[in-house]
N, C-alpha and C positions, 0 to 999 in steps of 0.2 A: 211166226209162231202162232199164228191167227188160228191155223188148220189146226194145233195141241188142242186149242178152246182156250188158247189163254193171251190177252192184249197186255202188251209191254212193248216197248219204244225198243231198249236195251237193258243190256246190264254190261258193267265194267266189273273186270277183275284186277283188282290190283297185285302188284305180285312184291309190294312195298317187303319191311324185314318184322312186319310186324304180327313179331312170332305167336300172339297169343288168341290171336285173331282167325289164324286157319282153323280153327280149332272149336270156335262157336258154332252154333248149329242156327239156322235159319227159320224164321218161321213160312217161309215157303218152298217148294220144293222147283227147279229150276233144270232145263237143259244146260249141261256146262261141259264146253268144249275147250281141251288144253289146246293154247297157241304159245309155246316158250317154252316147253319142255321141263321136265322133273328137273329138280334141282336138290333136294334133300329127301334124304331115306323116308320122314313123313310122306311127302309127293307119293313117290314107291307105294307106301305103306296103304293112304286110299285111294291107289290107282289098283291095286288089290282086291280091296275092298269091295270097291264098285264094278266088281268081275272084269277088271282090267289085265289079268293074268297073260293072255295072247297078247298083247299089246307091249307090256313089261317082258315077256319075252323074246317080243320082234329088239324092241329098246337093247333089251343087252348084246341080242345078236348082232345089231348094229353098230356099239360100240367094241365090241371085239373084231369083226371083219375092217369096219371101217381106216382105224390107224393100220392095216397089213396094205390095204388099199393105195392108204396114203404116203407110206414107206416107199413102195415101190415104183409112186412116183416122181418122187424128190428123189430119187437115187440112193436110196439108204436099206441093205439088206436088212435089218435089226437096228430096235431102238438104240442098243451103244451104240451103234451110228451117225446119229442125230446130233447135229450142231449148228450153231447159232450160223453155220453156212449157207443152211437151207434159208436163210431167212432174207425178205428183200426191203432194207433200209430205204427210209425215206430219200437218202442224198444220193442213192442209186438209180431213184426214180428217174 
């Protein structure tokens, strides 16, 4: 980050449940890159925000193609298809 003009070691993000926290605002301003993916409509909300629109619409596109993906190839036409058959148990290992 030397090149921005700004000297820091790192920063950690915690992704802890501690809700009231997301929510403060910093007195610096910061490159921050998601590694762990949205998890609640908040996330969504300033992924938004921060003209993250194309991105949140790659996201949904990927969660909609993804499971048709993955149906057809565990062998399941359609989710009522899906059963605990597809799954592979530790004692099967």
């Amino acid at each position: 980050m030397h090149e921005a003009g700004v000297d820091w070691i790192g920063i950690e993000i915690d992704s802890g449940s501690g809700n009231g926290k997301d929510y403060k605002r910093s007195s610096r301003r910061v490159v921050v890159m998601v590694d762990g993916g949205f998890r609640r409509g908040s996330d969504v909300v300033k992924g938004l925000a921060a003209d993250g629109e194309q991105n949140v619409r790659d996201t949904v596109a990927t969660i909609t193609v993804e499971p048709k993906r993955i149906l057809s190839m565990v062998g399941a036409p359609d989710v009522q298809n899906v059963g605990r058959g597809i799954l592979i148990s530790k004692a099967t290992l």
